[in-house]
LOZA-782730 format. One record per residue (C-alpha): residue number from 1; y, x, z. Coordinates in steps of 0.2 Angstrom, whole numbers, plus 5000, padded with zeros to 4 digits. Each point is the difference from the previous one (the first is absolute). Last residue first. Layout:
N
<NUM; <Y; X; Z>>
...
//
This chain:
463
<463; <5712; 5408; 5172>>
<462; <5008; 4991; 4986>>
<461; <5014; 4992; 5010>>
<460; <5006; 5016; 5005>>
<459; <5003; 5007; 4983>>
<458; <5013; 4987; 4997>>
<457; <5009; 5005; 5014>>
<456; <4998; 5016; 4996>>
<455; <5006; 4997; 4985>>
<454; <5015; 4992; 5004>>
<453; <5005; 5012; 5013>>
<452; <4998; 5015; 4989>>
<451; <5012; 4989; 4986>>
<450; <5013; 4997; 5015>>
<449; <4998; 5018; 5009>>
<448; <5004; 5008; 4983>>
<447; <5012; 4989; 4995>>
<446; <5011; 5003; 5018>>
<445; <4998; 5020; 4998>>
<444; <5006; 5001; 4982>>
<443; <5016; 4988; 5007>>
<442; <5002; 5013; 5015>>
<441; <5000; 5017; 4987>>
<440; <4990; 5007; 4985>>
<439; <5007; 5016; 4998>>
<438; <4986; 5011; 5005>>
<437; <4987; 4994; 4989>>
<436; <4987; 4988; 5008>>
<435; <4987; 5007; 5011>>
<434; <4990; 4984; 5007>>
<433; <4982; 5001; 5003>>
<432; <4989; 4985; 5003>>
<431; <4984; 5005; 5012>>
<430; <4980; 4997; 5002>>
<429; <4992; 5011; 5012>>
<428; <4998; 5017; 4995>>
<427; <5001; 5004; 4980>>
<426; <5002; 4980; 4999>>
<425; <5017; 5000; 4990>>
<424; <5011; 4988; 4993>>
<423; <5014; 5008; 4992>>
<422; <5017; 4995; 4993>>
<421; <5008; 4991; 4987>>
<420; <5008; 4985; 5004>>
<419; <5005; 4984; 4986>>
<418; <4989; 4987; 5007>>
<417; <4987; 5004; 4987>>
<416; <4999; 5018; 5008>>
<415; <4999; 4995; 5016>>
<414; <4986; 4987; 4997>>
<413; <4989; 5014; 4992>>
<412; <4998; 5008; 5015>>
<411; <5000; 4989; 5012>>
<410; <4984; 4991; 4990>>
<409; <4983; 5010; 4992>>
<408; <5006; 5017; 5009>>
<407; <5008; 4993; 5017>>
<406; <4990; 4984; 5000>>
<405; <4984; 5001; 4994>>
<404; <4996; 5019; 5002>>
<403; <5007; 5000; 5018>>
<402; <4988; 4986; 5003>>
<401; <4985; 5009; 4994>>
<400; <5003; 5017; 5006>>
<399; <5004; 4987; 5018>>
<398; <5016; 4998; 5005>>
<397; <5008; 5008; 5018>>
<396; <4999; 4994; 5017>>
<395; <5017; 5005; 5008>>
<394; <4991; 4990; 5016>>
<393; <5017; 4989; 5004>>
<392; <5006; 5000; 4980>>
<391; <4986; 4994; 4994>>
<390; <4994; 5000; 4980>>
<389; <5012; 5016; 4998>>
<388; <5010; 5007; 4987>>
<387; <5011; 5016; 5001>>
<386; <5016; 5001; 4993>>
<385; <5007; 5017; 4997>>
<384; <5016; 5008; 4998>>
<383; <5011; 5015; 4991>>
<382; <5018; 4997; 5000>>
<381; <5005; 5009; 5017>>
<380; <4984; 4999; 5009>>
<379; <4983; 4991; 5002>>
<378; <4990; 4985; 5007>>
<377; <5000; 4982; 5000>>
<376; <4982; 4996; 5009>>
<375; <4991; 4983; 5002>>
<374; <5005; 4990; 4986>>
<373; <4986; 4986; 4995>>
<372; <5008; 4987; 5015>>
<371; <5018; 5002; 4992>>
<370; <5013; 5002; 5013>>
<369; <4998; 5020; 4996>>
<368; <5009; 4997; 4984>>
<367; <5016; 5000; 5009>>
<366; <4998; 5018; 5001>>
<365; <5002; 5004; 4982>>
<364; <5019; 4994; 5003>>
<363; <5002; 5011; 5016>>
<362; <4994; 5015; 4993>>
<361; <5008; 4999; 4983>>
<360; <5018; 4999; 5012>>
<359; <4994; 5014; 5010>>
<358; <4999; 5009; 4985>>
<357; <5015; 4997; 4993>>
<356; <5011; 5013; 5006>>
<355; <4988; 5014; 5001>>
<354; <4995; 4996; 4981>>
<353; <5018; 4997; 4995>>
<352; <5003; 5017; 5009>>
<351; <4988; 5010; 4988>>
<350; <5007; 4989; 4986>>
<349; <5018; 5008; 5000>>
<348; <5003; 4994; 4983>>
<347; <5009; 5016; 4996>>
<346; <4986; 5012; 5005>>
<345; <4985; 4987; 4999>>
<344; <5005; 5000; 4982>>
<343; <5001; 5019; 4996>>
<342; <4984; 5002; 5008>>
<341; <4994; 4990; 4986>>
<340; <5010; 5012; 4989>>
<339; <4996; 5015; 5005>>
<338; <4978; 4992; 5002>>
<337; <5002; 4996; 4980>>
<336; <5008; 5016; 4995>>
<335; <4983; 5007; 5011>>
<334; <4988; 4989; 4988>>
<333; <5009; 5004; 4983>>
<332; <4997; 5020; 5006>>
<331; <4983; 4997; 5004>>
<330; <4998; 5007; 5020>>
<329; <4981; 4998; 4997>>
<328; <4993; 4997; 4983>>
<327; <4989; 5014; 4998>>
<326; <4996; 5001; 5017>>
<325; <4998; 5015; 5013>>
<324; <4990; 5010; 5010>>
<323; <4994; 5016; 5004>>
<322; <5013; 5006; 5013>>
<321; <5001; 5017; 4999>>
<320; <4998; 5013; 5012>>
<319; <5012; 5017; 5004>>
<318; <5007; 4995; 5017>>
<317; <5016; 5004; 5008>>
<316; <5013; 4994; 4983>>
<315; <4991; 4984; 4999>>
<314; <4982; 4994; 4997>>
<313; <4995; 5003; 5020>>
<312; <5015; 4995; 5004>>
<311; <5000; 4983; 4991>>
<310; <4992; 4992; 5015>>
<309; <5013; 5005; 5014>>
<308; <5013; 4993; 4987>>
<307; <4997; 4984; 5002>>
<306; <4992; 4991; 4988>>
<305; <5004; 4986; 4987>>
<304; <4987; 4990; 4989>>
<303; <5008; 4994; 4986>>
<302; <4996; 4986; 4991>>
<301; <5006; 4992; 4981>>
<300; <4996; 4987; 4987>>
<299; <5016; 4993; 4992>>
<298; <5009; 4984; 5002>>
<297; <4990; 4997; 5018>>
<296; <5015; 5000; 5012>>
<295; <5001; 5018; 4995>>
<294; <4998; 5004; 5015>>
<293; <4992; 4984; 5006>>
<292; <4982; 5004; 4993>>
<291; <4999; 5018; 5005>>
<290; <4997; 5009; 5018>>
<289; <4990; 5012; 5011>>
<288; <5010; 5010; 5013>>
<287; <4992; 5013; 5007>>
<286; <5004; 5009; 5020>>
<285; <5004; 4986; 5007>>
<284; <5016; 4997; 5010>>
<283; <5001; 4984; 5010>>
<282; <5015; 4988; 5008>>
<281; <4991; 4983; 4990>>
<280; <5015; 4997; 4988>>
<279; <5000; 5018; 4996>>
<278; <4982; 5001; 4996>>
<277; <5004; 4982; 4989>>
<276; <5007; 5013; 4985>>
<275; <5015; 4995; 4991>>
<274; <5006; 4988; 5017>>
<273; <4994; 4981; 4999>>
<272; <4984; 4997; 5004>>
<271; <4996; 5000; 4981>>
<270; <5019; 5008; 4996>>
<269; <4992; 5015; 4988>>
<268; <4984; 5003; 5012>>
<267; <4987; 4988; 5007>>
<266; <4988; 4999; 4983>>
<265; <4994; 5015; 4994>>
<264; <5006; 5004; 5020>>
<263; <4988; 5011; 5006>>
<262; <5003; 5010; 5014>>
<261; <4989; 5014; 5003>>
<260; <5000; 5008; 5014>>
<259; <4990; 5018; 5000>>
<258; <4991; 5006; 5014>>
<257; <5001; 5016; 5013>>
<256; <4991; 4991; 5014>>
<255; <5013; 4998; 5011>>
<254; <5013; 4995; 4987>>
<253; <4990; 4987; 4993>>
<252; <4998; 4992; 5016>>
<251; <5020; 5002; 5004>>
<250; <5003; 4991; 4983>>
<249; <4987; 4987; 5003>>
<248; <5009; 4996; 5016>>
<247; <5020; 4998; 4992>>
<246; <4990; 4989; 4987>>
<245; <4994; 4988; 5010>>
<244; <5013; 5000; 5014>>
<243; <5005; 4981; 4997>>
<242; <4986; 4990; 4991>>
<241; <4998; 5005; 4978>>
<240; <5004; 4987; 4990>>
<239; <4982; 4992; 4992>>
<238; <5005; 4994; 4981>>
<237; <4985; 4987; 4995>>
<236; <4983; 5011; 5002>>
<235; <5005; 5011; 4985>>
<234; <5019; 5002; 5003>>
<233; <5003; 5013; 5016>>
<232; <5017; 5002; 5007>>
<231; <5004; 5019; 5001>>
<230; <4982; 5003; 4990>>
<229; <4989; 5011; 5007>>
<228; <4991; 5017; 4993>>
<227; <4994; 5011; 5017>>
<226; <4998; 5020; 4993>>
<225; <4987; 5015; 5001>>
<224; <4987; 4997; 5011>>
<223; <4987; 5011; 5002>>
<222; <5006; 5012; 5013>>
<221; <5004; 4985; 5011>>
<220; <4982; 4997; 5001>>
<219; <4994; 4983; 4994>>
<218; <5000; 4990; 5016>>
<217; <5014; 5010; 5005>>
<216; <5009; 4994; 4982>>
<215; <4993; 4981; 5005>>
<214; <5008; 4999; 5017>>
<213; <5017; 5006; 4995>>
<212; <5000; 4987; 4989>>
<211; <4993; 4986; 5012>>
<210; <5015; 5006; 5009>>
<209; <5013; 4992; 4986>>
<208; <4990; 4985; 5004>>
<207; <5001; 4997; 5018>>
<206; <5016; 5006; 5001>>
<205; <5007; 4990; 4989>>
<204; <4990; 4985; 5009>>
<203; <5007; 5004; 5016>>
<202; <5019; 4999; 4992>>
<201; <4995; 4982; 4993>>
<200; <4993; 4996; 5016>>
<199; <4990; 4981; 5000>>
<198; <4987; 5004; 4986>>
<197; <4999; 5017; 5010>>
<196; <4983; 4998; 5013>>
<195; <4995; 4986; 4987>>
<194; <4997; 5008; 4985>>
<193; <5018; 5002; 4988>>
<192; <4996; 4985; 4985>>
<191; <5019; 4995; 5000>>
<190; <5004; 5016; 5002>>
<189; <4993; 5008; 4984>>
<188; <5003; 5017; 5003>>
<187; <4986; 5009; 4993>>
<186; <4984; 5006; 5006>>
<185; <4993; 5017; 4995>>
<184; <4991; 5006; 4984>>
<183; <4991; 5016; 4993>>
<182; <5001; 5009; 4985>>
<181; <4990; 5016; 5000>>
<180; <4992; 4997; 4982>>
<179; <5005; 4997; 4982>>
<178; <4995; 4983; 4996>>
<177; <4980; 4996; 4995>>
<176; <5004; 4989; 4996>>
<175; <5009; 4990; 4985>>
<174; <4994; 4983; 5002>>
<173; <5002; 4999; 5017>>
<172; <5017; 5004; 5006>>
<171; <5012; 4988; 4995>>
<170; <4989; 4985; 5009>>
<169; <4996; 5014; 5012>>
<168; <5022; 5001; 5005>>
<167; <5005; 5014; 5011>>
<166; <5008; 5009; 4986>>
<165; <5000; 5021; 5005>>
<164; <4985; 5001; 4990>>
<163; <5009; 4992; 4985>>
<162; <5013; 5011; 5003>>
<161; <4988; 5013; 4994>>
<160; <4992; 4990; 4987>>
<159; <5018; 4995; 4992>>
<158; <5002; 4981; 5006>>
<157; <5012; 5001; 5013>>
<156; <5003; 4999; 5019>>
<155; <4994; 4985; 5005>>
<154; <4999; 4996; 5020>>
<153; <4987; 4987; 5004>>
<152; <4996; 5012; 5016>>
<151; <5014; 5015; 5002>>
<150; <4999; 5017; 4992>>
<149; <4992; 5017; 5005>>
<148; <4995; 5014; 4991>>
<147; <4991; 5014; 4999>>
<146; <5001; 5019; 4991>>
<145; <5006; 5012; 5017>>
<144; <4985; 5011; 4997>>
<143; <5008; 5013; 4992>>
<142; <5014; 5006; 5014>>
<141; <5007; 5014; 4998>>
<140; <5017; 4996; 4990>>
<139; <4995; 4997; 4983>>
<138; <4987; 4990; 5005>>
<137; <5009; 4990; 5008>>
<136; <5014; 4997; 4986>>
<135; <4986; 4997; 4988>>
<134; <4992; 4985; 5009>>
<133; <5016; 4992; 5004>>
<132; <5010; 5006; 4983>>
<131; <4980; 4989; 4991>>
<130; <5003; 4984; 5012>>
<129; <5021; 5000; 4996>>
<128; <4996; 5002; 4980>>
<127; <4989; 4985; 5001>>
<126; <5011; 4992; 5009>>
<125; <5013; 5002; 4987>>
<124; <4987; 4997; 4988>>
<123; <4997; 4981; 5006>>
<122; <5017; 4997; 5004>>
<121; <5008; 5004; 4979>>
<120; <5003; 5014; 4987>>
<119; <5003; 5015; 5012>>
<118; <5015; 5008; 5007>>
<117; <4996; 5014; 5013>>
<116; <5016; 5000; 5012>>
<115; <5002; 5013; 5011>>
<114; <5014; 4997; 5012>>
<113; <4993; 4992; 5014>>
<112; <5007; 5010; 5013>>
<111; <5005; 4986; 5014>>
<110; <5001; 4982; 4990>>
<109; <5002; 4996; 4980>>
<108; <5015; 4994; 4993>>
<107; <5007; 5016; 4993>>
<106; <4985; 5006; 4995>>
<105; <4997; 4987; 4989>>
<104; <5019; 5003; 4994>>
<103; <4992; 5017; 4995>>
<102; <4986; 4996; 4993>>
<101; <5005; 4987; 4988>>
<100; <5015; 5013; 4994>>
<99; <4986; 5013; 4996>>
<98; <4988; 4988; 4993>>
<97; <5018; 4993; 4985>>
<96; <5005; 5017; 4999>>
<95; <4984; 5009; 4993>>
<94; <4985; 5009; 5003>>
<93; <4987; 5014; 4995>>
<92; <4986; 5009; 5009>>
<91; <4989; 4982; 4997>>
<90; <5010; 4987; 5003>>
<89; <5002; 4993; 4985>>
<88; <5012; 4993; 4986>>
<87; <5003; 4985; 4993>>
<86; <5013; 4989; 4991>>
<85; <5015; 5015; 4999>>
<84; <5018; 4993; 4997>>
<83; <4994; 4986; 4988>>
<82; <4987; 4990; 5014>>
<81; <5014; 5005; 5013>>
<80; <5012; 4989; 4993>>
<79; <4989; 4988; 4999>>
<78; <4991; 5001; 5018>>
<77; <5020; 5000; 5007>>
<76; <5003; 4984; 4987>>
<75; <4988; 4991; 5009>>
<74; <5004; 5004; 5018>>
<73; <5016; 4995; 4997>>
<72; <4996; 4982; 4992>>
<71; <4990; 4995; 5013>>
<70; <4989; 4988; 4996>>
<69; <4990; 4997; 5013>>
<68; <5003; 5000; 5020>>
<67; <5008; 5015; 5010>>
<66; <4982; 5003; 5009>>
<65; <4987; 4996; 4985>>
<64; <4985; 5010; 5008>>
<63; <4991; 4989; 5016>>
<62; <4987; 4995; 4985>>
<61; <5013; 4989; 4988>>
<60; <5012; 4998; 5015>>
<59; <4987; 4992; 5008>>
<58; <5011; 4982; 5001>>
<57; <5007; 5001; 4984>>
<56; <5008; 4979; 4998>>
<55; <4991; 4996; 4984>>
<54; <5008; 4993; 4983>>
<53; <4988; 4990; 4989>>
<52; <5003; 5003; 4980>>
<51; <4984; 4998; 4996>>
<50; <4996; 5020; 4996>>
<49; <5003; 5002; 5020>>
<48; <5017; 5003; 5008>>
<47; <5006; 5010; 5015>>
<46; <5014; 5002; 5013>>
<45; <5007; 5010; 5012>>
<44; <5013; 5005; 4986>>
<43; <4992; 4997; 4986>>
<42; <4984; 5003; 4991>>
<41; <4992; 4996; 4985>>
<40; <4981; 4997; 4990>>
<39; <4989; 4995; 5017>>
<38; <4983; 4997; 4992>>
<37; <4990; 4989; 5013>>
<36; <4981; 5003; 5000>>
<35; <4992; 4983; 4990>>
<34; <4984; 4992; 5005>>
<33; <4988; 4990; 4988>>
<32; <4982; 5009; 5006>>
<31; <5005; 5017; 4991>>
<30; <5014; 5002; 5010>>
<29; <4993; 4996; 5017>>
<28; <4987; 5015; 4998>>
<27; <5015; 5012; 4998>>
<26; <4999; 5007; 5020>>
<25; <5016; 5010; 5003>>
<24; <5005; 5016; 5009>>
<23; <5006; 5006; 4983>>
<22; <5003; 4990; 4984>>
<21; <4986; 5004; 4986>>
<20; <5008; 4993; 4984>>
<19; <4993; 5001; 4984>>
<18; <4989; 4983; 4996>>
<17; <5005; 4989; 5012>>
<16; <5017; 5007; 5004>>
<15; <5003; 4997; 4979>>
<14; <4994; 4981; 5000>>
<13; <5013; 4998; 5014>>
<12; <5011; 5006; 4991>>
<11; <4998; 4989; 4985>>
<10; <4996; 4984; 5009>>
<9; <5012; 5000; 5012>>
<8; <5020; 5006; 4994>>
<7; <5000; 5010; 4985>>
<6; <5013; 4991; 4994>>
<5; <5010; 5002; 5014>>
<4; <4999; 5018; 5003>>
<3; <5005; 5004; 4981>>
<2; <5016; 4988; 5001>>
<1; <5004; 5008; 5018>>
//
């Protein structure tokens, strides 16, 4: 800590000014007197800046840190791996450490997805899912089969094909033109169903998950080669999906001979509560995107997994290759990482902890609603969102201007100097989202709901 605290304020912030370019963030504040926090340690479901200040983790770093920080296991795992072999690739070679990953992968996965694709993080793992699509259907007769469809405000990745897939223009813009035949479809936010559903929660998943269907005849089922969702989407402010959603988009896709992908970059490892939220929601797709909680963010890794219907045509039955690959993905210190995180949820039985507790985060997040700003508290297992509103009876949202001034300029700052860190987002209408680590329990839950209510209060008065 010595080196940290001495180079606390001036001198770091002197070096972000002048060398560091975060991402996803505007800079212009620093150079007009602002500082951007520099969190030096971690541990347990806590964190602590260059100052000294201790923060109760309320994103889980970025819905990543699942078993919490500092875990002296998973530490010494990447060590001991750094000496026994610190790299190799993928490439018509590999090793223990991606062959063990894949396996107990596959062991947790649904149905016959049993081939797992390890990548270096969620943005090329569905990146890698978009390009087996394509090359899959070409590979068995049908060309044309190239677009895809993903949900309105969804994000999906920064890579530019999963950027294509990301439903978000403010993301989009500066980097078009994006790779073409992405097309969007409503989402499942329930709280903002049109009026026919918004009192039918069923109704509405039907509603939605038919809109998909809708848009692949609209395009030509021929030309449509795979539906990306998320089990519980996050951009937006964490939209559940109704009863029946997911059991209806499977049958569409099944009909017209698409691919479901499910990606949960964020949902799987105990998220929802189950390794991968597909099980928690009763569905089988046929990919699997993931990475950020199976390491619980000590190393970088993703996999994308597929079922074996998909890796036919690059198996023993078919003679292709599949053309793609990473030079850091499935890093033999990344995958002793994911063993030993898994390791964790294994004999701290976190998977149940989440379905145990979940209710209980629910109920304690709900209270919120008495406040007049909080129209909606949505989400599932340990993954939920707070959306604001300036009147609760017409759901009227804020303004650019207003959202600006007092989730971006106020909320969000509050939380963090009232010891809670976690996100204020206006990617949709303006939300908070809560994804603490998954061993936080009914105290984390009570001082998150106490310093949210505080500021929110606060926040009130300004509008």
């Amino acid at each position: 800590m010595t080196e940290n605290v001495t180079r606390a304020g001036t001198p770091y912030q002197e070096a972000i000014r002048n060398n560091v370019w975060m991402h996803m963030s505007p800079h212009q504040a620093l150079f007009k007197g602002g500082e951007a926090p520099v969190i030096v340690r971690g541990e347990g479901h806590h964190i602590f800046d260059d100052k000294g200040k201790k923060y109760l983790d309320g994103l889980a770093g970025l819905f990543t840190v699942q078993v919490g920080h500092g875990r002296e296991e998973i530490a010494k795992a990447m060590y001991d791996q750094t000496l026994q072999l610190p790299f190799m690739p993928l490439w018509s070679y590999t090793h223990p450490q991606a062959i063990e990953v894949s396996e107990r992968l596959a062991s947790y996965a649904p149905g016959d997805l049993n081939r797992v694709f390890l990548t270096s993080g969620g943005g090329d793992s569905v990146e890698s899912a978009m390009k087996l699509a394509k090359n899959y259907f070409k590979l068995v007769g049908k060309p044309g089969k190239h677009k895809i469809i993903s949900r309105a405000t969804a994000y999906h990745g920064t890579p530019h094909g999963a950027l294509s897939v990301t439903s978000l223009p403010g993301l989009r813009e500066q980097f078009a033109p994006l790779v073409p035949g992405a097309h969007k479809v409503p989402n499942t936010n329930f709280y903002r169903a049109p009026e026919p559903y918004a009192h039918d929660e069923k109704a509405f998943g039907r509603w939605a998950a038919d809109r998909i269907g809708e848009a692949i005849e609209f395009e030509g089922a021929d030309s449509v080669a795979a539906v990306f969702l998320e089990p519980v989407q996050n951009s937006g402010g964490c939209f559940p999906p109704p009863p029946g959603y997911f059991d209806r988009v499977r049958e569409i896709c099944d009909e017209y001979d698409v691919l479901l992908v499910s990606d949960e970059t964020i949902c799987a490892y105990g998220r929802i509560g189950d390794m991968f939220a597909c099980n928690d929601f009763g569905y089988v797709p046929d990919i699997i995107t993931s990475a950020k909680g199976i390491t619980s963010g000590y190393a970088p890794l993703g996999a994308m997994i597929a079922s074996d219907r998909l890796f036919e045509p690059f198996g023993p039955g078919g003679n292709d290759t599949f053309y793609h690959g990473y030079t850091f993905g499935g890093h033999p210190v990344a995958c002793a990482a994911a063993m030993a995180n898994f390791d964790v949820f294994e004999a701290e039985k976190l998977n149940d902890h989440v379905h145990e507790n979940a209710a209980a985060f629910k109920f304690t997040l709900e209270k919120l609603k008495d406040l007049p700003i909080v129209g909606d508290v949505r989400g599932e297992g340990f993954f939920y969102g707070i959306e604001l509103v300036k009147d609760k009876d017409s759901k009227e949202s804020f303004t650019e201007e207003e959202s600006e001034r007092i989730l971006k300029n106020f909320v969000s700052a509050k939380m963090y100097e009232n010891g809670l860190y976690c996100r204020a987002d206006d990617r949709g209408d303006p939300v908070i989202q809560l994804s603490p680590p998954l061993t936080v329990g009914q105290s984390e839950f009570d001082e998150m709901e106490q310093i949210i209510r505080g500021v929110l209060n606060e926040a009130w008065t300004m509008f």
